[in-house]
C-alpha positions as CSV (number, residue, x, y, z in Angstrom):
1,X,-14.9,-32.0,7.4
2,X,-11.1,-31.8,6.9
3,X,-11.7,-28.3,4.5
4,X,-13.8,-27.0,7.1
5,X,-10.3,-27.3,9.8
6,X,-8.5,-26.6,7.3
7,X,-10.7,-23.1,6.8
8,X,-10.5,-22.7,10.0
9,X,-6.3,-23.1,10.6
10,X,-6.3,-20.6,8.1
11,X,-8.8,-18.2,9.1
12,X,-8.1,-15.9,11.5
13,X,-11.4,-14.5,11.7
14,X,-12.7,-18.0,11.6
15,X,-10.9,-19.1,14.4
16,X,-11.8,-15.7,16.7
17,X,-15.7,-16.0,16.4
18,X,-15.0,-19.8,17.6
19,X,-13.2,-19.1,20.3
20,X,-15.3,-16.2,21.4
21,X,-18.7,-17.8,21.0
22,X,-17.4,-20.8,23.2
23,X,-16.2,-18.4,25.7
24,X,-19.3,-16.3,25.8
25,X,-21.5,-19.6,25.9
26,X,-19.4,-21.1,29.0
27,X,-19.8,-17.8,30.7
28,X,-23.6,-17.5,30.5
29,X,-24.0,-21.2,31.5
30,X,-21.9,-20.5,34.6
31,X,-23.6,-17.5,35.1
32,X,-27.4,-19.1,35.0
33,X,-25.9,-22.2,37.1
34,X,-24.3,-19.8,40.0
35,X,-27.5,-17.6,39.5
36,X,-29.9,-21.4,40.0
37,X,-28.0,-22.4,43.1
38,X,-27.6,-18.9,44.7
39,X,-31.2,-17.9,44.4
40,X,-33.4,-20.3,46.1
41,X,-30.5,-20.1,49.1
42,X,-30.5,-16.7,48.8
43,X,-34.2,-16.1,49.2
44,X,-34.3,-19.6,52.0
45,X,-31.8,-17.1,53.5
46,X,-33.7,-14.0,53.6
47,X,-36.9,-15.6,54.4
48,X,-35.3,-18.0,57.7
49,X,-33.6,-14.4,58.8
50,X,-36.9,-12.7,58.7
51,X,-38.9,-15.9,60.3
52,X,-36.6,-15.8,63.1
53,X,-36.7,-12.4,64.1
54,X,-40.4,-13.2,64.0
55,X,-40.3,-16.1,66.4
56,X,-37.9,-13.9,68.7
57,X,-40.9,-11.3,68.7
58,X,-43.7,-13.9,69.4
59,X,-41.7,-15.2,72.2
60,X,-40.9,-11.8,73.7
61,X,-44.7,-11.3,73.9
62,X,-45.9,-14.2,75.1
63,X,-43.9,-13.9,78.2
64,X,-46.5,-10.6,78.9
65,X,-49.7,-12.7,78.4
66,X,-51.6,-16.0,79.9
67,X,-52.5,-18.9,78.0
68,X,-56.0,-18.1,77.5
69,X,-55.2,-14.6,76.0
70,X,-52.5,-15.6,73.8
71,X,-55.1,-17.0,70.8
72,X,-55.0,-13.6,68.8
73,X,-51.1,-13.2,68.5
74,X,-51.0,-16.8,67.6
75,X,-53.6,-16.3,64.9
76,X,-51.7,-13.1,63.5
77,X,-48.4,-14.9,63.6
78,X,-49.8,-17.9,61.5
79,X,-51.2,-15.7,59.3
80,X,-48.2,-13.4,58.8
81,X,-45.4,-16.1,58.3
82,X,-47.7,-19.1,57.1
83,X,-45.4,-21.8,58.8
84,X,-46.4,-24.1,61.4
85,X,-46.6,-23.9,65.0
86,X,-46.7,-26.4,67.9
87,X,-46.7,-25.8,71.6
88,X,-45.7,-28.4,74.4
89,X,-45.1,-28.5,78.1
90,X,-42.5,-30.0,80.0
91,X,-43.8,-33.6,79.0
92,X,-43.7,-33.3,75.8
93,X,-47.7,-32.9,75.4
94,X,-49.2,-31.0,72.8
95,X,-51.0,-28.0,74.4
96,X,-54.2,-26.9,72.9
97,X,-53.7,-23.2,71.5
98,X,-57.0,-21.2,72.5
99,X,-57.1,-19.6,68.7
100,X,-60.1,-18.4,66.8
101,X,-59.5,-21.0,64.1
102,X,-61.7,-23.5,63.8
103,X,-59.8,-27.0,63.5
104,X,-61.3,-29.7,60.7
105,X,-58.5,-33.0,60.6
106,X,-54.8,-31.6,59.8
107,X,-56.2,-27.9,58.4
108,X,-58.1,-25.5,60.0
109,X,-60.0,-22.1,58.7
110,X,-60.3,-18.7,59.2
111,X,-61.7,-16.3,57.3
112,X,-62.4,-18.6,54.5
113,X,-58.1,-18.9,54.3
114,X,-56.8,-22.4,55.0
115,X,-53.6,-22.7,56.8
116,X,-51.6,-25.8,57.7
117,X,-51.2,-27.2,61.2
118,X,-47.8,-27.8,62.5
119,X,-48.0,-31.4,62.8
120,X,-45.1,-34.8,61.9
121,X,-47.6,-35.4,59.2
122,X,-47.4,-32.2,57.4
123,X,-44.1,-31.4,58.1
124,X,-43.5,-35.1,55.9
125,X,-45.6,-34.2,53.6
126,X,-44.0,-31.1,52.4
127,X,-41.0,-33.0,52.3
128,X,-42.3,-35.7,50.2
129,X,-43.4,-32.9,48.3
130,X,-40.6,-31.8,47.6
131,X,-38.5,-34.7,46.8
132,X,-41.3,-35.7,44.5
133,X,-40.8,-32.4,42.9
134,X,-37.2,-33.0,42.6
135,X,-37.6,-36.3,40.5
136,X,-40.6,-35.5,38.2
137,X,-39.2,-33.0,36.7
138,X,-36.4,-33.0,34.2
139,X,-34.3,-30.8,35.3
140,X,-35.2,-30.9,39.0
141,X,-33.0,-34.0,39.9
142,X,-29.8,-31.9,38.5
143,X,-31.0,-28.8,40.5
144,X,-31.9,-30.4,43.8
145,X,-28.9,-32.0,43.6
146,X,-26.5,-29.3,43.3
147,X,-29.1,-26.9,45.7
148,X,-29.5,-28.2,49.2
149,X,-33.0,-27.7,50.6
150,X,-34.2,-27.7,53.7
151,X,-36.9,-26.9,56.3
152,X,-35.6,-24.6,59.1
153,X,-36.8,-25.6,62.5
154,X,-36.9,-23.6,65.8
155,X,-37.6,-24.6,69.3
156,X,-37.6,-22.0,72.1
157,X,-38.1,-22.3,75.6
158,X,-40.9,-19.7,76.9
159,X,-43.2,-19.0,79.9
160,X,-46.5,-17.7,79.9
161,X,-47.3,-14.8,81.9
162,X,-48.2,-15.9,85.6
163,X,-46.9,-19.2,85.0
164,X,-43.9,-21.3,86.3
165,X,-44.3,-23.5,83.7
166,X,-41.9,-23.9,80.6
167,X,-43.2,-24.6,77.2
168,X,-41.6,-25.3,74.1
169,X,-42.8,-23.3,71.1
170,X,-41.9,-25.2,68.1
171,X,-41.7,-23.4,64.8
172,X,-41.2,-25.1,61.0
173,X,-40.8,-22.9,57.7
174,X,-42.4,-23.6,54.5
175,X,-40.8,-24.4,51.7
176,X,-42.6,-23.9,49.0
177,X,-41.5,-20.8,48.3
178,X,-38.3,-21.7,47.7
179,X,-39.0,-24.7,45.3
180,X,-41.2,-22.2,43.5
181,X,-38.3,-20.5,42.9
182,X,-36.4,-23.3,41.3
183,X,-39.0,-24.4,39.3
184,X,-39.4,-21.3,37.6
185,X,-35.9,-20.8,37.2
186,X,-35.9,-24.5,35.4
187,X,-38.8,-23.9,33.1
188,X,-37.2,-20.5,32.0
189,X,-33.6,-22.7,31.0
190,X,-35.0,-23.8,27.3
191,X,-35.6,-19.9,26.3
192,X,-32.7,-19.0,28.0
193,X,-29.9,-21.3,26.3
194,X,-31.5,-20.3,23.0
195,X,-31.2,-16.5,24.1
196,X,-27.7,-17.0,25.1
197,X,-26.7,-19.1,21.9
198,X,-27.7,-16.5,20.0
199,X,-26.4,-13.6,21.9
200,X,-23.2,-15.4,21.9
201,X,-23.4,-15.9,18.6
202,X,-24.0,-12.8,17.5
203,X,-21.5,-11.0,20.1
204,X,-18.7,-13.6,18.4
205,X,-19.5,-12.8,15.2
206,X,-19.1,-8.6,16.4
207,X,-16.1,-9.1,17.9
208,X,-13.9,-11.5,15.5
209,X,-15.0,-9.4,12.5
210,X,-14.4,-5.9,14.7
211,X,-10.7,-7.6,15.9
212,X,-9.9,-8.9,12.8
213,X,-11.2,-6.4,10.3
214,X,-8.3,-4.0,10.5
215,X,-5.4,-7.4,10.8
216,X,-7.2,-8.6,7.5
217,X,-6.7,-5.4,5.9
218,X,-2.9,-4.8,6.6
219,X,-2.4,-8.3,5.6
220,X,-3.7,-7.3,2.4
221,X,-1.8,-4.2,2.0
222,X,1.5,-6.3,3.1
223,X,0.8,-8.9,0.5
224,X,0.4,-6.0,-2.0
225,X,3.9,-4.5,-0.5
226,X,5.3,-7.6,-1.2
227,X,4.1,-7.4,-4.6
228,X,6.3,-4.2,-5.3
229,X,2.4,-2.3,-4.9
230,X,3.3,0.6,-3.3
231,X,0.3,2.5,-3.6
232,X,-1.9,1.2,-1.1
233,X,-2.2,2.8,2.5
234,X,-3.7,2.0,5.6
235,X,-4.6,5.4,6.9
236,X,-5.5,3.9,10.4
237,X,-6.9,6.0,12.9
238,X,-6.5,3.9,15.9
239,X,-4.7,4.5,18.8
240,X,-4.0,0.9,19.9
241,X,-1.3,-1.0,18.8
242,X,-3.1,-1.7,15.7
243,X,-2.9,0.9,14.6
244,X,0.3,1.7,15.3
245,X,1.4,-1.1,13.2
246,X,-1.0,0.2,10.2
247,X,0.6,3.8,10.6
248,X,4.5,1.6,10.8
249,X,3.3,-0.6,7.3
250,X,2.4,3.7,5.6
251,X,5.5,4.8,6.7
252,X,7.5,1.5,5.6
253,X,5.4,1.8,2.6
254,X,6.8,5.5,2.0
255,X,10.0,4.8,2.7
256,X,10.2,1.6,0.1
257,X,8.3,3.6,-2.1
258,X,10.9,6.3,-2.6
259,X,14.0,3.9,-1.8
260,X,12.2,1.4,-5.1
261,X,12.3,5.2,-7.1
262,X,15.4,5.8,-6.4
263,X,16.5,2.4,-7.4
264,X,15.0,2.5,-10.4
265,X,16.1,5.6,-11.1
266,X,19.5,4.6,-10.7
267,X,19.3,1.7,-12.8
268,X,17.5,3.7,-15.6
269,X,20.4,6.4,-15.2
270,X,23.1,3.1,-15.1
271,X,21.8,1.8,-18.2
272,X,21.3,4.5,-19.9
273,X,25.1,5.1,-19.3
274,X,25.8,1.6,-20.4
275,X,23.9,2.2,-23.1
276,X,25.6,5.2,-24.2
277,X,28.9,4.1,-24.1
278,X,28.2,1.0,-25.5
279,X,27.0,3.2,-28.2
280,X,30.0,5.3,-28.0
281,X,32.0,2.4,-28.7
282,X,30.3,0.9,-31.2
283,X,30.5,4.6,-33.3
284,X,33.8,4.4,-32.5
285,X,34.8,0.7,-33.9
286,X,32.2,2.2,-36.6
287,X,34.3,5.2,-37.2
288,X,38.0,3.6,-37.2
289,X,36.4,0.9,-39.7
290,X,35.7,3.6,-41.9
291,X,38.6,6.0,-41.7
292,X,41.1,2.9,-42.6
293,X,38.6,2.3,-45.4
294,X,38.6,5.9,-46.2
295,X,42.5,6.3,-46.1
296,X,43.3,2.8,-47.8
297,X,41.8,3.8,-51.1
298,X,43.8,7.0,-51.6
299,X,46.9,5.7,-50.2
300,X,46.3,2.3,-52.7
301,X,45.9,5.0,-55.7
302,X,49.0,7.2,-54.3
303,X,50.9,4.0,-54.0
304,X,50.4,2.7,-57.2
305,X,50.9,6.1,-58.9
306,X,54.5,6.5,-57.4
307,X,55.5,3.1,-58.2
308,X,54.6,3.3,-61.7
309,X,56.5,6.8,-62.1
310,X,59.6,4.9,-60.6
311,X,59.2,2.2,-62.7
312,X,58.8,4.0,-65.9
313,X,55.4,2.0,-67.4
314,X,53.4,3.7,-70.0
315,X,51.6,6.1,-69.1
316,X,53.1,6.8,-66.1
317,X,56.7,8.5,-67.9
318,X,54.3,11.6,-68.2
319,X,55.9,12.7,-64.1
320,X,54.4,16.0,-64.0
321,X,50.9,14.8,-64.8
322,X,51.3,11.9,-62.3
323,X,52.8,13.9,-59.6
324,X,50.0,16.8,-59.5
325,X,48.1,13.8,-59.4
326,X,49.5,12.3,-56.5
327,X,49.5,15.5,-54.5
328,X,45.9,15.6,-55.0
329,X,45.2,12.7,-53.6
330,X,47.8,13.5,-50.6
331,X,45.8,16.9,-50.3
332,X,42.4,14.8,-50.0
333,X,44.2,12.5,-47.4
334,X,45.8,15.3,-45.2
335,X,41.9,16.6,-45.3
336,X,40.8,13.3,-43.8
337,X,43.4,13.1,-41.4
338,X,42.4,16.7,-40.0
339,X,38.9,16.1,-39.9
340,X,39.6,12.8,-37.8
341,X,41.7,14.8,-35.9
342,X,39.2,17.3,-35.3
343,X,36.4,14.9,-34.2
344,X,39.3,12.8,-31.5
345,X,40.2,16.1,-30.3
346,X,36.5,17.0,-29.5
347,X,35.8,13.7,-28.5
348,X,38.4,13.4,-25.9
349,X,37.0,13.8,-22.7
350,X,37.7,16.8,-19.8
351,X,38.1,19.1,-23.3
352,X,36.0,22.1,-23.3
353,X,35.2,24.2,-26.2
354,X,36.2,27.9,-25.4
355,X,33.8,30.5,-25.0
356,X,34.4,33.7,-26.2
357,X,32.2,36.4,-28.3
358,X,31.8,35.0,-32.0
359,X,30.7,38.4,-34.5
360,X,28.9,35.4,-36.0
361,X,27.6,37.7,-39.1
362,X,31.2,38.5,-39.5
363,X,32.4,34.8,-39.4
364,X,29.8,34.0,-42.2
365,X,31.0,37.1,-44.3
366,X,34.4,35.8,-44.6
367,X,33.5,32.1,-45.4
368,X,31.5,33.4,-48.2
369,X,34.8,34.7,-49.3
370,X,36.7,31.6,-49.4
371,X,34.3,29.8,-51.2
372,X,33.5,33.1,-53.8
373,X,36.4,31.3,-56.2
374,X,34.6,27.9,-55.6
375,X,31.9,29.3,-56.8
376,X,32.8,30.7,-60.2
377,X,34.3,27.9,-61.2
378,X,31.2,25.8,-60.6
379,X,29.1,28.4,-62.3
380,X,26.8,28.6,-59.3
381,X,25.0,31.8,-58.1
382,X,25.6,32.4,-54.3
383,X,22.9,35.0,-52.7
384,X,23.1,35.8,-49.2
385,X,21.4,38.0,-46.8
386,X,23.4,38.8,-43.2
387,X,22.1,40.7,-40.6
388,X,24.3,42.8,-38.9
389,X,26.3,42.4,-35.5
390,X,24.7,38.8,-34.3
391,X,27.0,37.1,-31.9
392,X,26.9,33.7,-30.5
393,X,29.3,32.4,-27.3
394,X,31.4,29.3,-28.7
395,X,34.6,28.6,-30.5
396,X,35.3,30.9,-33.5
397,X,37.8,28.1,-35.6
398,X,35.1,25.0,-34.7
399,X,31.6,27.5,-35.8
400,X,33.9,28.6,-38.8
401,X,34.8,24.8,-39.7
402,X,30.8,24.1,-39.2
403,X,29.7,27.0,-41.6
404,X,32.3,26.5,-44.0
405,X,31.3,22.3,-44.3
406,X,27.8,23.6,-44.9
407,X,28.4,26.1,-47.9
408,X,30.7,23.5,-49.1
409,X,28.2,20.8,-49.2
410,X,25.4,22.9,-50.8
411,X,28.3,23.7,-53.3
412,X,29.5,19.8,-54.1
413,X,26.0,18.5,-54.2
414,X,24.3,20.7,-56.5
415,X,25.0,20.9,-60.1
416,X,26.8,24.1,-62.3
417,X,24.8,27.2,-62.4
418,X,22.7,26.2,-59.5
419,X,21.5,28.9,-56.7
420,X,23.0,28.9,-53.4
421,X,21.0,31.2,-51.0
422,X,22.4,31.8,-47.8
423,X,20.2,33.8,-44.6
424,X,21.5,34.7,-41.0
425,X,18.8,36.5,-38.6
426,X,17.8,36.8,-35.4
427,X,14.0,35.1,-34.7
428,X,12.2,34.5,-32.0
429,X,15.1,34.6,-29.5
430,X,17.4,33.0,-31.9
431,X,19.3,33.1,-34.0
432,X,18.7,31.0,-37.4
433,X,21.2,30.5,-40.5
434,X,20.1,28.8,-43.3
435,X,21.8,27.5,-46.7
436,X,19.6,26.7,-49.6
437,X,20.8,25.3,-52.6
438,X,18.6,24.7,-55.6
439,X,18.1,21.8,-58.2
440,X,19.5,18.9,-55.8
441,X,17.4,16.3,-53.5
442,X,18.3,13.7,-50.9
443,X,16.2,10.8,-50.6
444,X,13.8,9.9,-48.1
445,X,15.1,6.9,-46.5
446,X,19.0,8.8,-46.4
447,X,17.5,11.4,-44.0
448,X,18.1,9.7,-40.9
449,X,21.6,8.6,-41.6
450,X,23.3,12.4,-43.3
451,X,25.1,12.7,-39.5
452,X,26.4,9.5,-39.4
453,X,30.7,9.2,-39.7
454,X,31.5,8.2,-43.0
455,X,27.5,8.0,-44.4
456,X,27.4,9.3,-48.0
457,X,24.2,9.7,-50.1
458,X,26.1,8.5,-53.2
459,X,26.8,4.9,-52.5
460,X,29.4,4.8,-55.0
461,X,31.0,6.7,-52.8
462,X,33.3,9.0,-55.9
463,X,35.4,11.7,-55.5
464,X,34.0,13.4,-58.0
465,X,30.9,13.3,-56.3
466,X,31.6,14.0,-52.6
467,X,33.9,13.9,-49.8
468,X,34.8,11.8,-47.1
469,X,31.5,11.5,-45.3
470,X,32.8,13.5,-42.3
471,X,31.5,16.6,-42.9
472,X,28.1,16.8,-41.5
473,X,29.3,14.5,-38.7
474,X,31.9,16.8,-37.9
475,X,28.8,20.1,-38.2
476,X,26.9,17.4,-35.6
477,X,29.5,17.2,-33.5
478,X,30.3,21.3,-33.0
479,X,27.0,22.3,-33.0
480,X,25.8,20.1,-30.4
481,X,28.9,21.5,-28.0
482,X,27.5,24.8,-29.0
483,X,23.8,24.3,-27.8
484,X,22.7,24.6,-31.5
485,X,20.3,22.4,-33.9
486,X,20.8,21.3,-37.2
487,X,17.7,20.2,-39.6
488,X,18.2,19.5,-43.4
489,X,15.0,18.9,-45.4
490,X,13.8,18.6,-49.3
491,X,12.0,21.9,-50.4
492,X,10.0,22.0,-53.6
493,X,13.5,23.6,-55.4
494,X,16.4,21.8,-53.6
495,X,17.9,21.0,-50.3
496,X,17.5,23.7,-47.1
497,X,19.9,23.5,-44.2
498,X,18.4,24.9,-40.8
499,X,20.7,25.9,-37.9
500,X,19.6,27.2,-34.8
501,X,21.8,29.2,-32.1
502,X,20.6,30.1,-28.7
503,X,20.7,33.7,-27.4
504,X,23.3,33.2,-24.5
505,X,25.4,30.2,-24.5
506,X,28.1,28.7,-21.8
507,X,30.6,26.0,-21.7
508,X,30.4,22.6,-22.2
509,X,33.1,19.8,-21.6
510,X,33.3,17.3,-24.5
């Protein structure tokens, strides 16, 4: 019992068909009970209205006819109305109605019909009739009760025709009709509460599913809005204030929909800022971590070599030796410095990189030139093949420092009498440079890592072997301000370098 109330506190539906079937049964039951009690007076009414006009009319007419000729309009009378009739004179006496009827006891016949004869004795009959009536029946105490009853007497003075006499024509309705009337109406009840319970029924469970099918359905598309579920809509129809509210929840639904986009737009855009300079900084802790491990080795060895051609020891009294030496390694450390430099000048931000024509086949030429001595010395075989009058937008020193850390990388990291090809053309809407260099291979699980500050394949990290590290971070760095790509891959001969510039370029800040 307690789930059921408690279904039905929380049912909305639940507690409408309730409600409604309660008020829809109350309704029919006052309906049948003013319908029992209005009927039989209704039709006691009608039927005393048209018995009196009837009486007037008999009256009227007896005043135009004698005694002995008024038999035949008594005998249509009786038999029109069916109620009872008496006639007495001044005394009181009953007067004997000269009627065709033949009289047996309290009834007399006509015609083979049987009609009462207004006497006390009938009249107490019908009554006792009728309050019998009232009690045997179960529903008749209930109805007489709440319905009064009763017979409708008339007595009117009249003379006969010829006659100085008054009489008193006494008239007494039936009844019967009437309690006919109730007692159909009382053995109909038992058909008719099971007709109304289920009509009630029925219209309750119409109208709480009809009013509460569309408030059910917001409240589920409001518990899915509270859920963050955007992408359920109402799309009611209505006119009413229902759906009013279920166009309100579409459009709040729209509006919280975009307003949650934006949001999380914002926050993807916030972190990936975040992101990105937490990145930033860590390159850059990264970076100053490796340029004062990059300078203290150089400066240790410079350090050491000066102090031992001051003091004299061994092999240090040899100056000359020690002091092209030491300018060596103050060369390599004046080339770390600039490329640090380089990369904090490029990095610092509001700097743009200048855009101007770059004769970029021209550019390439002359690098090939400075490296042409490089070269011969290392006994390698440089090849290249330039086509004519290609020019990019950008920075002519940066794309020449890019190019020139390129053919200076295929040159360190292949061995003597290798073959260095070099190819600048224009393809598909491009234009692509290449540097090939032969009998050299990077390994697999390096690739990620060449345009990292500081990275070197060579983890011994020797001079003789390499530079600083910076030098592809430093190509990285221009090319990406210069809307190109670099890609460096293993061929089947060597290492190939692929760079990528775009037809038209414009300015970037950095």
């Amino acid at each position: 019992m307690k789930k059921c109330f408690e279904k039905v506190r929380c049912s909305l539906t639940m507690r409408i068909f309730l409600i409604t079937a309660l008020i829809l049964l109350a309704a029919c039951g006052v309906t049948y009970l003013f319908i029992a009690w209005a009927t039989p007076i209704t039709y006691q009414s009608i039927a005393t209205d048209s018995l009196s006009e009837k009486v007037d009319k008999l009256v009227n007419e007896l005043r135009n006819i004698t005694l002995e000729e008024s038999g035949p309009l008594f005998d249509s009378f009786l038999m029109d109305t069916g109620a009872d009739v008496t006639v007495t004179d001044e005394n009181g006496n009953a007067v004997a109605l000269p009627i065709s009827l033949v009289t047996e006891g309290t009834a007399t016949t006509w015609s083979n019909v049987t009609i009462t004869t207004a006497t006390d004795e009938a009249v107490a009959a019908d009554a006792q009739a009728s309050t019998a009536w009232s009690g045997d029946t179960p529903w008749g105490g209930f109805f007489m009760s709440s319905i009064s009853i009763t017979n409708s007497d008339w007595s009117v003075p009249f003379t006969f025709y010829n006659s100085k006499e008054t009489y008193q024509l006494l008239v007494t309705a039936n009844i019967t009709a009437v309690n006919q009337t109730v007692e159909a109406m009382e053995r109909v009840l038992p058909w008719l509460v099971v007709v109304i319970l289920i009509i009630s029924l029925l219209g309750a469970l119409f109208y709480s599913r009809y009013i509460t099918k569309p408030i059910v359905r917001l409240s589920g598309i409001s518990q899915k809005m509270a859920e963050q579920d955007f992408s359920w809509k109402c799309g009611e129809k209505r006119r009413d204030e229902i759906g009013i509210l279920g166009q309100n929840l579409d459009e709040m639904s729209r509006h919280l929909s975009s307003a949650l986009t934006e949001l999380k737009n914002a926050n993807a855009s916030l972190q990936a800022d975040i992101d990105r300079e937490r990145e930033l900084e860590r390159q850059r802790t990264a970076f100053f971590a490796a340029a004062s491990h990059e300078l203290k080795t150089p400066i240790t060895v410079l350090r050491g070599q000066l102090s031992g051609m001051l003091a004299g020891v061994d092999v240090y009294q040899d100056r000359d030796k020690y002091l092209a030496r030491s300018l060596a390694v103050t060369g390599r450390i004046e080339k770390l410095v600039q490329e640090m430099l380089t990369i904090s000048r490029m990095e610092k931000a509001g700097s743009a990189v200048k855009q101007e024509a770059v004769m970029l086949s021209g550019l390439l030429k002359a690098q090939l030139e400075l490296v042409e001595d490089l070269s011969i010395q290392r006994e390698q075989t440089i090849k290249a093949q330039i086509a004519p009058c290609l020019m990019v937008m950008g920075d002519e020193t940066l794309l020449g420092h890019a190019i020139m850390n390129l053919l200076t990388n295929a040159m360190n990291y292949s061995p003597a009498g290798s073959f260095i090809s070099v190819c600048l053309e224009a393809k598909e809407n491009r234009i692509q440079l290449s540097v090939q260099n032969s009998n050299a291979h990077i390994p697999e699980e390096s690739m990620p890592h060449l345009f990292e500050a500081f990275y070197r394949v060579e983890a011994s990290r020797s001079r003789e072997t390499g530079g600083s590290g910076l030098g592809l971070y430093l190509v990285k760095m221009i090319l990406d301000r210069h809307d190109a790509t670099c890609q460096i891959s293993n061929t089947d001969t060597g290492i190939k370098v692929n760079v990528s510039f775009p037809q038209s370029l414009h300015t970037y800040s950095i």
